[in-house]
N, C-alpha and C positions, 0 to 999 in steps of 0.2 A: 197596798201595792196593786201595779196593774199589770195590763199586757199590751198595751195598745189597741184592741181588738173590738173597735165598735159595737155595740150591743145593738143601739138603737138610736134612733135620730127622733128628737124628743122635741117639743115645742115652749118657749116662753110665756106659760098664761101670764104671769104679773110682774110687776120688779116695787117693791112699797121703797121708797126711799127715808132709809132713818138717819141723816144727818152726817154721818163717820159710818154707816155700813147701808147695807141695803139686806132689804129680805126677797129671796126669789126663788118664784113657785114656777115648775116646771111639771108640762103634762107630758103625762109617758106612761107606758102599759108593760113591757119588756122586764126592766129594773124595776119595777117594785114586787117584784113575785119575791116572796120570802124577805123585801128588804122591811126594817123596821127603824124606828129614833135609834141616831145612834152610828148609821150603817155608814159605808163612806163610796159615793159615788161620783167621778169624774167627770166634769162638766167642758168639753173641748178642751179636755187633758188636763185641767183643776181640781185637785182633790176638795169637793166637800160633804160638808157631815148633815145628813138629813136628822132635821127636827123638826117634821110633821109629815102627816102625808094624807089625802083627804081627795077631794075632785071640787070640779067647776062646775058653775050652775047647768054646761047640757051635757054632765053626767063621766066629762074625759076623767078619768085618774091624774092625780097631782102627787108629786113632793114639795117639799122647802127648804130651803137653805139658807144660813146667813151668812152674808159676802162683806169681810172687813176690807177698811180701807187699804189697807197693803195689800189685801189680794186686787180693788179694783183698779191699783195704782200699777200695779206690775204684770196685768192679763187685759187679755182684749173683754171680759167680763164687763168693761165699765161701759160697754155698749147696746150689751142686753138691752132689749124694749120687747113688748107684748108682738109675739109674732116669730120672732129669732129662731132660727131652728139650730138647734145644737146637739153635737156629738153627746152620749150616753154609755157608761161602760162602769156596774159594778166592780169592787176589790172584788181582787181573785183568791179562791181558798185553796186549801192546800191539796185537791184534786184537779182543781182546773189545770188544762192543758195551756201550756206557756208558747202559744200562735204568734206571738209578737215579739220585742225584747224586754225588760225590766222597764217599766215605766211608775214613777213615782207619784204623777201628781202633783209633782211642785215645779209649776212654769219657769224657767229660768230667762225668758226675754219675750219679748213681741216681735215676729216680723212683719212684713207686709210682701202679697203676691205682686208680684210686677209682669209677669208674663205667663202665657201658656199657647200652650202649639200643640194641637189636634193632632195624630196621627189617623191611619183605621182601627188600630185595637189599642191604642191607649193614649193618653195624652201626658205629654213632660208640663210639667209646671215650676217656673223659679221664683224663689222668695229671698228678699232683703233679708239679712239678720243682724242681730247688734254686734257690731266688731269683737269683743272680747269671746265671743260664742264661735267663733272661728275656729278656733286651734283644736274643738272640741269634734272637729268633725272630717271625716276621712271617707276616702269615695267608698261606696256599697259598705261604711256603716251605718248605725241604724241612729233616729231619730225621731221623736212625735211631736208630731205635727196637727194640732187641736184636738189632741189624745188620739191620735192615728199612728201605729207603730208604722214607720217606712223606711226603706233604703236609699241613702242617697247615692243620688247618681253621679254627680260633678261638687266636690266641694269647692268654694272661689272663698278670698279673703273679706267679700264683704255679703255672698250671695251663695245660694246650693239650688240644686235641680233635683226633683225628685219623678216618678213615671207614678202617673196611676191609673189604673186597670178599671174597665169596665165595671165591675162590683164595687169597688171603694168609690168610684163618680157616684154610682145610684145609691149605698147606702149610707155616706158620709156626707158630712157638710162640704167638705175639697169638691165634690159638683157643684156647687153653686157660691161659689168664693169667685171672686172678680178679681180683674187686676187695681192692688189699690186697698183692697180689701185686708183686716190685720188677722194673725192667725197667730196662737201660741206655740211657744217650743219650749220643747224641753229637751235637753242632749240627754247621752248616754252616761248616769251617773257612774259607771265603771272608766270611764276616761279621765272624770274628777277625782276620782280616788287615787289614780294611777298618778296624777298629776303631783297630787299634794305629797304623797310616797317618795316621790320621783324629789319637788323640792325638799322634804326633811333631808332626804338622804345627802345633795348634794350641800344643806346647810350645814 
């Protein structure tokens, strides 16, 4: 489990392509302090499971991870290339403080940004979302956004707005995401639950 709550914005050294999955190494200094095989860290809100972790030949720290076809069929992961910069956020243990909302790790769709409008202290940003992800989501509640816990600001039936602040442009991937550009979501798994509740009861 997560929190939303970006650790670190980490770089693509490599992506090996194995046919039905890919292996991919990411350098990163932040998340690997105490992590080991095994551990599970969130890649622009994708839970996966490190199984190595080593450096590049001028000396960055690396992890690795293997990325099957369902996860690159259902996240924007299937666009990784040497360079990508991506959001970074260990599982949280049972002291960490809960700065975000419940976040899982398990992407529920892809959108794409379509707009954004500057302010002076912060900028709204709106993103496409897949229809069915709709109903999941209600003004000023919460959502991540390529593992960014945030609030939305306007839910629409095919599109939401969300504001973001100085510190999330500079330490998040959402600075430099374009219109156009695909980003992960995940909703709030307490809405799904409510949902499913909600149909037994009336079956």
């Amino acid at each position: 489990m997560f929190t939303g709550i970006v650790e670190e914005l980490g770089t693509v050294a490599s992506v090996e392509d194995q046919g039905d999955a890919i292996r991919l190494t990411i350098a990163a200094e932040t998340v690997l302090a105490g992590t080991r095989s095994g551990d599970s860290i969130a890649v622009n809100g994708c839970c996966l499971t490190v199984v190595d972790t080593g450096s590049t030949g001028d000396g960055r720290s690396t992890w690795t991870a293997d990325v099957m076809q369902e996860t690159l069929d259902k996240t924007s992961l299937r666009g990784a290339a040497p360079g990508t910069r991506v959001n970074l956020e260990r599982a949280v243990t049972p002291t960490t403080r809960l700065g975000g909302h419940i976040v899982q790790g398990h992407v529920d769709g892809v959108g794409t940004i379509t707009g954004r409008t500057p302010s002076a202290h912060w900028e709204v940003v709106e993103i496409a979302l897949p229809g069915p992800l709709s109903r999941y989501l209600v003004d000023k509640g919460s959502i991540a956004v390529d593992g960014v816990s945030l609030t939305v600001v306007e839910a629409g039936e095919q599109s939401f707005t969300i504001s973001l602040i100085p510190e999330t442009l500079a330490r998040t991937t959402l600075g430099l995401k374009q219109p156009g550009d695909p980003v992960n979501l995940e909703v709030d798994v307490l809405a799904k639950h409510v949902e499913k509740l909600m149909e037994a009861r009336r079956g």
